[in-house]
N, C-alpha and C positions, 0 to 999 in steps of 0.2 A: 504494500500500500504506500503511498505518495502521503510525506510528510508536509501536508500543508494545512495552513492556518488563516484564517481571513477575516480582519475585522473592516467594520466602515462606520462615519459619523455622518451627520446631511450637517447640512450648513454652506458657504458660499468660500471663492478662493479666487487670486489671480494667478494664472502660471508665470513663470517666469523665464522660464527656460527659454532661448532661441539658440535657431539651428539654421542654416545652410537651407533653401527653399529645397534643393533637388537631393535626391535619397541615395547613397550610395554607401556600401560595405567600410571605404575607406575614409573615408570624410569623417572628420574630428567636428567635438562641438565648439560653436562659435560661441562666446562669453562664459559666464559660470553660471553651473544650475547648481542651485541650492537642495533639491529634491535628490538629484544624482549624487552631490558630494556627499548629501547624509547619509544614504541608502550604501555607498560607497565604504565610505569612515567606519561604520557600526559593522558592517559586515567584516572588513577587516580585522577589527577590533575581535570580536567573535572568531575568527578563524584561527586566529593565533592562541585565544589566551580562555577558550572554551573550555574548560570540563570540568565532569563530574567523578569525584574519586573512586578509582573500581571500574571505570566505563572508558570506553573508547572515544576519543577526539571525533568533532568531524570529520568529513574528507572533501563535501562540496555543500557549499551554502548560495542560497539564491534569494532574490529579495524581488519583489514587485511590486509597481505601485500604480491603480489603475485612476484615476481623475475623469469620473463617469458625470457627464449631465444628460439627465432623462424629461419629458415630459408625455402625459397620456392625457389625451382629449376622448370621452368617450360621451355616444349621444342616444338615442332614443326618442324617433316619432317628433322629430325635431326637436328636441327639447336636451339639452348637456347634462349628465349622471356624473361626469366626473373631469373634471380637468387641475390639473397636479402636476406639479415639475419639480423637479430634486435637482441637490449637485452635492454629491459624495465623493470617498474616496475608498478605493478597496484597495487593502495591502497583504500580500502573501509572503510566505518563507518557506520554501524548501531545503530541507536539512538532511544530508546522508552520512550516516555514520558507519565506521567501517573502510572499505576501500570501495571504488569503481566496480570490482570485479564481484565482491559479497558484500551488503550493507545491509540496513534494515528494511530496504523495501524489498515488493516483490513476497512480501512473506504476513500471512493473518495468523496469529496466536490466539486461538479458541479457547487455549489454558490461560490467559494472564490479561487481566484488563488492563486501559490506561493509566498510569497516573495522575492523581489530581495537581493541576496546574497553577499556577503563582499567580493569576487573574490576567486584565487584559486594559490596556489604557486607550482611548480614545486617538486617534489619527489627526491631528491639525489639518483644518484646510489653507492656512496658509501656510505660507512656506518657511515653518520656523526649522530653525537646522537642528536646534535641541529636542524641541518636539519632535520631529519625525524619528531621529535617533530613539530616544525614549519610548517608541511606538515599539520600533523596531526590535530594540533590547529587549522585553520582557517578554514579545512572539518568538523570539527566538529562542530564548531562555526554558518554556515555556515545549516547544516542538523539539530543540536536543535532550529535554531529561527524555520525553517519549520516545524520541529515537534510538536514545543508549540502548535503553531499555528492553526494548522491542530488538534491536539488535544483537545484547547479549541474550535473548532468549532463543532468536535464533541460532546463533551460535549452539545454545545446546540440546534444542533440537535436531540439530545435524550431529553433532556429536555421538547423541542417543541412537543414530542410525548408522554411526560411522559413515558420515559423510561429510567431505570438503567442499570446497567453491569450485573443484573442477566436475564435482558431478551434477553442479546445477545445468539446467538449460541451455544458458546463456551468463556473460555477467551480468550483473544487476541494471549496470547503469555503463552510457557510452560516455568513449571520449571524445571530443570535437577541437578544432580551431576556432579561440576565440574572435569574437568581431566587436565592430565599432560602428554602430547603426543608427544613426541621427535624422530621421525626418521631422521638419517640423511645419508640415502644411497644417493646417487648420481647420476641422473639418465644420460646416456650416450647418445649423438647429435646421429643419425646415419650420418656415415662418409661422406663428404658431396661430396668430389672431385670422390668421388664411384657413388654417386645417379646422378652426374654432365651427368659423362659418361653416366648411365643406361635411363636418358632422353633422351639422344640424341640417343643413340643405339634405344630405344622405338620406339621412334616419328619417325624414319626415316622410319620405317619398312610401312608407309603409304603413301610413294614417290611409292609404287606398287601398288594404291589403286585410280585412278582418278575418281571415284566415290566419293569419301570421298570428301568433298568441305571445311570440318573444321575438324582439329582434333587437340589434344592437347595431353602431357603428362607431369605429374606432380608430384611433391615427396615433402611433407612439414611433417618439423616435429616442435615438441613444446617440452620443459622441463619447468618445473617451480619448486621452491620451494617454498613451502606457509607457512607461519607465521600469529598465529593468535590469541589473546588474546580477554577475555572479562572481563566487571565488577563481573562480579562471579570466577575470578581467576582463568576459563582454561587457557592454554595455548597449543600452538598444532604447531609442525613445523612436515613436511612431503610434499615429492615431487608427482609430477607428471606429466606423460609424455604421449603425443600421436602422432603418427604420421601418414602419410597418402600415399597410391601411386594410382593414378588415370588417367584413360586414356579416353578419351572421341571421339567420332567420330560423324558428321553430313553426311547425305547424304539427296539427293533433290529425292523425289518421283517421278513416272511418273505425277503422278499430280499436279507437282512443289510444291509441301507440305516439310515441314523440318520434316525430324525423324533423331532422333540421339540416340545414345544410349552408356553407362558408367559401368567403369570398376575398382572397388574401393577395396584395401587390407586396413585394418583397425589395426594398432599396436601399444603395450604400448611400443615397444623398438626397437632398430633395431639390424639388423639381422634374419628377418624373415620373406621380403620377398622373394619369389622364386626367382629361378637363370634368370639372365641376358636372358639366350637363352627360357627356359619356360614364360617369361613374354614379350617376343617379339611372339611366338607362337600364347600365349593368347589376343597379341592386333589383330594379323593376322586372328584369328577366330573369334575377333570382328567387323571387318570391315566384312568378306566375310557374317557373319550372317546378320548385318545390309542389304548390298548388295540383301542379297537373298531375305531376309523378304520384301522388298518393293516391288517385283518382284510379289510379291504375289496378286491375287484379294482384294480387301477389305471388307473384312468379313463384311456383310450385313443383318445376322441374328438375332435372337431376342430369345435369347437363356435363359434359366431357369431350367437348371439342372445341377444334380451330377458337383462335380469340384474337381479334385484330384491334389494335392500340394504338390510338391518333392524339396528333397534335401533344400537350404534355403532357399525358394521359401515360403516354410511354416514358417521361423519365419519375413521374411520381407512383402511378401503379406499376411501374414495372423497375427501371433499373435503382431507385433509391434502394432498393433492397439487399447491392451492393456495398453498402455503405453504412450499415449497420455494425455492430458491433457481431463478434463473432462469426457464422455462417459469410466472410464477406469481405472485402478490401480491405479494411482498416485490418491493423494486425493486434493481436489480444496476445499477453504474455500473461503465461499460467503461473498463476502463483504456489508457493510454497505455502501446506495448511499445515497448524500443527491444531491436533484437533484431541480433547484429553480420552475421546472411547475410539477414536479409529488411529491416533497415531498421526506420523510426516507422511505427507504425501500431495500431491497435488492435483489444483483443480482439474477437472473434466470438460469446462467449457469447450465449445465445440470453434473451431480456425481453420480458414484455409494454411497455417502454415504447412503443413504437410501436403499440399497440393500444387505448392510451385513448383512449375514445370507442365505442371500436367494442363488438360482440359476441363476450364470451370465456365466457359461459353460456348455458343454457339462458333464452325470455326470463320463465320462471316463476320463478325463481332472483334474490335480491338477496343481499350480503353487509356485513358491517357490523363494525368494530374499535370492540371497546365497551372498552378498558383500564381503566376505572375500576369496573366493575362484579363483587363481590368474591363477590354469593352467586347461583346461583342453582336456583331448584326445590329451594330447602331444600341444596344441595350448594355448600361452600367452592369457591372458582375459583383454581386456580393459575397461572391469566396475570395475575392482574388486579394492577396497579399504578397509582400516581398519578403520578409521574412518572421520566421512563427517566432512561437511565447517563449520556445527555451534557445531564442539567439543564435538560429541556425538557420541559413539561408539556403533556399530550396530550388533546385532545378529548374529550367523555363517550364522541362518536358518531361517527367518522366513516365515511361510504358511501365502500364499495371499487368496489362491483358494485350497476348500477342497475337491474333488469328486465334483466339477463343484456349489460347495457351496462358495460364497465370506466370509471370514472369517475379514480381515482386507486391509488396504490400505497404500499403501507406503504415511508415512506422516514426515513435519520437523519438529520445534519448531512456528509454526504454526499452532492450533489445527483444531480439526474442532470438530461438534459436539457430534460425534462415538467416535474418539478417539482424547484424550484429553494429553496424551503424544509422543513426538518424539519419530518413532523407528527409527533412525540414519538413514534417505533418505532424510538429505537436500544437493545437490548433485552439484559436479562440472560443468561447462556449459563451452563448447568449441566453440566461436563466429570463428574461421577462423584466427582469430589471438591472442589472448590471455585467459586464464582462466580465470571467475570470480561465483560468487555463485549465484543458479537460482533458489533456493526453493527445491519442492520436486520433484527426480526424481528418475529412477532404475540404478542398477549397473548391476549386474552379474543374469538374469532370467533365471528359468530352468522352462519349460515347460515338462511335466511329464503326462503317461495314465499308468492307470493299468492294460487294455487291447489292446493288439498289433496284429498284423495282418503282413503278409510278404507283399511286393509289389504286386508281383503276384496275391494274394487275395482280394488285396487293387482294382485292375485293373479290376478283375472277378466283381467285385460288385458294379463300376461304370458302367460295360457295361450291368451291369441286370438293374439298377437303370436307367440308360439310355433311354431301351428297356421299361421298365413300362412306361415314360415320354412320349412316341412317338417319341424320338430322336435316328438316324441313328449312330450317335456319340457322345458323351462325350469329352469337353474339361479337359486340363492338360495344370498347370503351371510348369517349370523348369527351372532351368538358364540354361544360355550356358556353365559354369563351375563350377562343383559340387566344396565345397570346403568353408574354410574359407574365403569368401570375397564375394563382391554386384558383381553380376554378368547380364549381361541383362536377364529380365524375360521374356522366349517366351510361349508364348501361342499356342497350335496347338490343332488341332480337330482328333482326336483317330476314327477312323473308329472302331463299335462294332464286327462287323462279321472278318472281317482281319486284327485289331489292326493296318494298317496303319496310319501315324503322316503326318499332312499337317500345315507347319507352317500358324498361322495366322496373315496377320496386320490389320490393322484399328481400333484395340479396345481401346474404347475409353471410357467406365465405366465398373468398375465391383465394383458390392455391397455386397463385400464381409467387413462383419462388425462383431460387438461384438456377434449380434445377428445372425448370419452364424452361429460363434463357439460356438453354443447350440446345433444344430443338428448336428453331426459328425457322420457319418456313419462307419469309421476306421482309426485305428489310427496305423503307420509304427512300427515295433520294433526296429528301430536302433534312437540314438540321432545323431545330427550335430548342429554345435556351427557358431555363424556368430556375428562378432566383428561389431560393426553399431555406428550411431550416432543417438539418440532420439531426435528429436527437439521440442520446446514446441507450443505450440499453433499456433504462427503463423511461425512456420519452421518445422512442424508435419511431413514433409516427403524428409525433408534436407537430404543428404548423407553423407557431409563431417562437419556439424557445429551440435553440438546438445550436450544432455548427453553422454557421452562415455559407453558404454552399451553392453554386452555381453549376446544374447540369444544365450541359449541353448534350440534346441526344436528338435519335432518329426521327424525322416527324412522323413517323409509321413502324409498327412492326407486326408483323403475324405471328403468331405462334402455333404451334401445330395442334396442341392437342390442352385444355387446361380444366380442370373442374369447377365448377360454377351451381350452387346450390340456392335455394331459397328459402326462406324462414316461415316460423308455423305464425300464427296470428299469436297476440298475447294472450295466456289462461284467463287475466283478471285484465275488465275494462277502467280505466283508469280517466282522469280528467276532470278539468274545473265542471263544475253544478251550473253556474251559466254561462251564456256567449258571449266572446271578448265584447267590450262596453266600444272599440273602435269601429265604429261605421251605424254605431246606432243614431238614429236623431235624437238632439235635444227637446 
């Protein structure tokens, strides 16, 4: 496990730091940052003159400082619920004790709690050089007794098994060349008394909608700039920003059942969502779609064929799935348990590390971590970064997936056994309210075939594929609005002989997984790009909290064969005693 610690206070701050407008590896900072030289000094200070008697020194300390302003606009039926703005500061520390190669992470002791800690002081938001010191001293003080700790334990846990540091995995933690990473562009609020209005104009547009029993609409954005030093003498300042626009609607089934359905633009900056009158359109086509879809029989079939996937349909219902934790690109290092009824041993979680080389795609299918690549097809990227949270700066290009061959996995300073170096994917993490660093994740994915197909053809060859199965029709997923952003995914059933679309609701699994995307029957020739959030393990299919992540993928894909099931009605009818009070007369 990753020793870190993270406190934050709200309150208001100036920064002070300046930097060189343009971003480069080698570039030194221009003037003196007060923030940097404390984060700097104290850590120092700690690295030399750290311990605990009986217990082992550190070996790498790291310190973080993220300088977050938030605000959330949220509205209803034209009317504001909530508008809120912060400016805090989150500070972390990373402490490994030990050496590089065995330390205390990497390891859960089921036999030994933590120790109780020396409490936690408040983080100034100005830039005082003693206060932030002071922050700093007793989080660290605070995470090395836990680290000793946790490390001599492991220590004799291994012992108890006769075992050393060379029969772990991997080593614990990599080594890297330090850098010297100073951006200081500035990244801009979107303007808030604008978004104020565009809530309310939204939200109103569902006072024509008395079906809708809940809707929301909502605009939050984040900036931060991050400060970040280690005992190996990186140093790294660089901003980052996301924001969000989101509109949500519930309606009640005939079967008194809740479906609702969401409507999410994903951005590094503002200015780029659509106009005021286009994003009242697009709520208006989300209600009337939800409306119709429940109207709908509830699809009662048991369905196992062909399944063709438009527009971003293809990279949220389908290739996100790479990019999970586990079963998936990102690389997952198995920890060491010591557990007091079963013993040392380690996790089970399930990795492709044992499959590179092999076939984990289709072999039409390549994949490719572009993280530096900031625009593309005219649309802002909100994965793209130049270099991640632990000061390691990552390739333009690197091949995940070679001709449906796994080659490598996005990993941080974290090894695993395959690969034993960082390729810079230890990655930002966006909880809903502030940044902080979450291990390995993806930035900027580009999903790539070397064989395409037009839609048209894409269409012909699921209604053959259909016809061999014994099925009258072939499903299709597509949103309700092509385009950069999460749109609702409908599913409808494609008549083979007259290509008619019959929306369907009730679907309630589809096993559409890694192992779907082996069989690919064709693949669209255009790309479309969909700005998302990757959540990790347990927020795997969050919308608006996650890695900030930009896939780029096929605008089409067929799949050969997929299962698709529908849901029974609920046992017990549920729902308000009267009808919403919106659209009645006074």
């Amino acid at each position: 496990m990753k020793n870190i610690i993270k406190y934050s206070i709200l309150g208001f701050s100036f920064l002070l730091f300046l930097a060189e407008p343009k971003a480069q590896v080698s570039t030194k900072a221009v003037g003196d940052s007060t923030i940097l030289r404390a984060m700097a000094d104290e850590l120092l200070r700690n690295q030399k003159a750290l311990l605990l008697e009986g217990y082992a020194r550190p070996c790498f300390i790291s310190y973080s400082l993220k300088e977050v302003n938030i605000y959330s606009v949220s509205g209803t039926l034209g009317a504001l619920v909530r508008n809120k703005s912060d400016l805090h500061r989150d500070v972390n520390t990373r402490m490994l004790v030990g050496s590089y190669a065995l330390n205390d992470e990497n390891f859960v002791d089921r036999a030994k709690g933590q120790r109780n800690d020396d409490g936690s002081l408040p983080v100034p938001l100005d830039n005082d050089y003693w206060g932030l010191r002071r922050s700093f001293w007793l989080m660290t003080n605070n995470v090395y007794k836990n680290a000793a700790e946790t490390y001599r334990n492991k220590l004799t846990a291994l012992k108890q098994k006769n075992l050393t540091e060379k029969d772990l995995v991997a080593p614990d933690f990599s080594t890297e060349v330090p850098v010297k990473y100073y951006d200081a562009t500035d990244e801009v609020m979107p303007n808030r008394d604008k978004n104020v209005q565009l809530v309310k104009d939204v939200s109103a547009i569902f006072r024509e909608f008395p079906e809708v029993v809940s809707s929301s609409v909502s605009v939050n954005a984040v900036s931060a700039r991050n400060f970040f030093v280690n005992s190996e003498t990186t140093e790294t300042v660089y901003p980052a920003a996301v924001s969000y626009f989101i509109v949500q609607a519930m309606v009640l089934t005939p079967e008194n059942d809740n479906e609702s359905d969401v409507l999410v633009y994903v951005m590094p900056t503002d200015g780029r969502y659509p106009s005021a009158d286009t994003l009242k359109q697009q709520a208006k086509l989300l209600a009337e779609n939800l409306i119709n879809r429940v109207k709908q029989p509830v699809f009662q079939d048991s369905y196992d064929g062909p399944l063709l996937m438009v527009d971003q349909a293809v990279a949220h219902a389908g290739f996100r799935r790479l990019l999970t934790y586990g079963d998936g690109l990102m690389a997952v290092r198995r920890s060491l348990i010591n557990d007091p009824q079963k013993g040392v041993y380690y996790n089970t979680d399930q990795t492709w590390e044992n499959r590179i080389g092999r076939k984990v795609l289709d072999s039409k299918l390549s994949v490719l971590s572009m993280p530096k690549m900031s625009v593309f097809q005219g649309v802002p990227l909100v994965g793209s970064y130049k270099i991640d949270e632990e000061g390691v700066v990552p390739a333009d290009t690197l091949v995940l997936v070679k001709d449906g061959l796994l080659k490598t996995q996005m990993v941080d300073r974290t090894p695993i056994a395959a690969i034993q170096k960082s390729n810079g994917h230890g990655r930002i993490y966006f909880d809903g309210n502030t940044f902080y660093s979450a291990g390995a994740g993806p930035g900027v994915i580009m999903v790539k075939s070397n064989v395409t197909l037009s839609l048209e053809k894409l269409k012909e060859r699921a209604r053959q594929l259909a016809k061999d199965e014994g099925y009258d029709y072939y499903i299709t997923i597509k949103p309700l609005i092509a385009g950069n952003l999460y749109s609702p995914m409908n599913y409808f059933k494609v008549d083979i002989k007259t290509g008619a679309e019959t929306l369907l609701k009730g679907i309630s699994d589809n096993k559409i997984n890694t192992r779907s995307l082996k069989e690919i029957e064709g693949v669209g020739s255009g790309l479309t790009v969909l700005n998302t959030f990757i959540g990790d393990g347990n927020q795997s299919r969050s919308i608006t909290r996650g890695f900030p992540t930009s896939i780029i993928a096929p605008s089409a894909i067929l799949l050969k064969a997929v299962e698709i099931s529908g849901s029974l009605p609920p046992m017990m009818k549920t729902g308000p005693l009267l009808p919403n009070p919106v659209g009645l007369r006074e």
